[in-house]
C-alpha positions, 0 to 999 in steps of 0.5 A: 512520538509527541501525540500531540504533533502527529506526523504530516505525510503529503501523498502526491500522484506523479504530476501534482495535480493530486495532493493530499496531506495525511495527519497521523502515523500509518496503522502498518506499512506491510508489502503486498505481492499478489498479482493486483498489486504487481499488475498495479505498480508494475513492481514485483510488489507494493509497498502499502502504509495504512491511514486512518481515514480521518487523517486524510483530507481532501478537497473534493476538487482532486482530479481523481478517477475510480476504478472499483477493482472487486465489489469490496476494493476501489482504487483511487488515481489522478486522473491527470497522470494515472497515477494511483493515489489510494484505495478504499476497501469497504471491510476496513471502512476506517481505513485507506491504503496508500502506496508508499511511494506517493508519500512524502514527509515524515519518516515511514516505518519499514515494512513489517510484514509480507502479504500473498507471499505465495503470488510473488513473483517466481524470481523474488526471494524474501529474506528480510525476516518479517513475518510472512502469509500466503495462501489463496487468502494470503493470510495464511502463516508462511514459513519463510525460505530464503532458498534462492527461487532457481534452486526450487 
C-alpha cells in the first residue's frame, strides 16, 4: 500500500449525524465476544478495527454521548440514533476502538484474532482458525475447538 495515500475509512452512526473520517489502515481488526461487547452490538460479538487516534478527525460539533462503561473504558455513540460510534480506553491512550460496522470506504482486513473466547456465546462455534484467548482476562492463549457447542 502507498504510504504516502493512506486508506480514508468514514465512520458513520446509523443516521448520519455522526460523521468521522479516519486516514490511515487500522493497527488490528480482531472480534470480541465478551459479554460488554455482545450486550453492546446485540450480536454474539463485535467486531473492532483499531485507529490511530491522530488519524480520526472530529469536529467537535458531533452529536455524540458518552457512557464511561469501567473507570478505564468510555464508549462514544450519536446521541441522535444510539448508535455506537468509538471507544476510547485510557491504556491504550493512542488508540480508539471502532465497530467495524460503522466503517465505510477502504477495505478492511478480515479479523485476525478472537478475544474472550471463553464469554461467547454457548451456541457460537470458532472455526476460522485465527488465533484465539480467553480466560477472565480473555488474553489467555486458547486452544481452538471447533467441536459443535451442543456436543459439549
Amino acid at each position: 500500500m502507498d504510504s504516502s495515500n493512506p486508506p480514508t475509512f468514514s465512520i458513520r452512526c446509523y443516521c448520519s449525524a455522526v460523521s468521522l473520517k479516519a486516514e490511515a489502515a487500522p493497527s488490528s481488526v480482531v472480534d470480541c465476544h465478551c459479554g460488554q461487547c455482545r450486550r453492546l452490538s446485540g450480536a454474539a460479538f463485535t467486531t473492532w478495527a483499531s485507529f490511530p487516534r491522530t488519524a480520526i478527525a472530529t469536529t467537535g460539533d458531533e452529536p455524540l454521548r458518552s457512557f464511561a462503561v469501567t473507570a478505564n473504558v468510555t464508549r462514544y455513540s450519536c446521541r441522535v440514533c444510539g448508535s455506537h460510534v468509538f471507544t476510547a480506553d485510557v491504556r491504550l491512550p493512542t488508540i480508539l476502538g471502532v465497530p467495524a460496522g460503522a466503517l465505510e470506504g477502504a477495505a478492511l482486513s478480515p479479523p485476525s484474532v478472537h478475544y474472550f473466547v471463553d464469554h461467547k456465546a454457548p451456541w457460537q462455534t470458532i472455526c476460522d482458525g485465527q488465533p484465539q484467548f480467553g480466560g477472565e482476562s480473555g488474553m489467555t492463549p486458547s486452544a481452538a475447538s471447533c467441536a459443535d457447542p451442543g456436543d459439549t
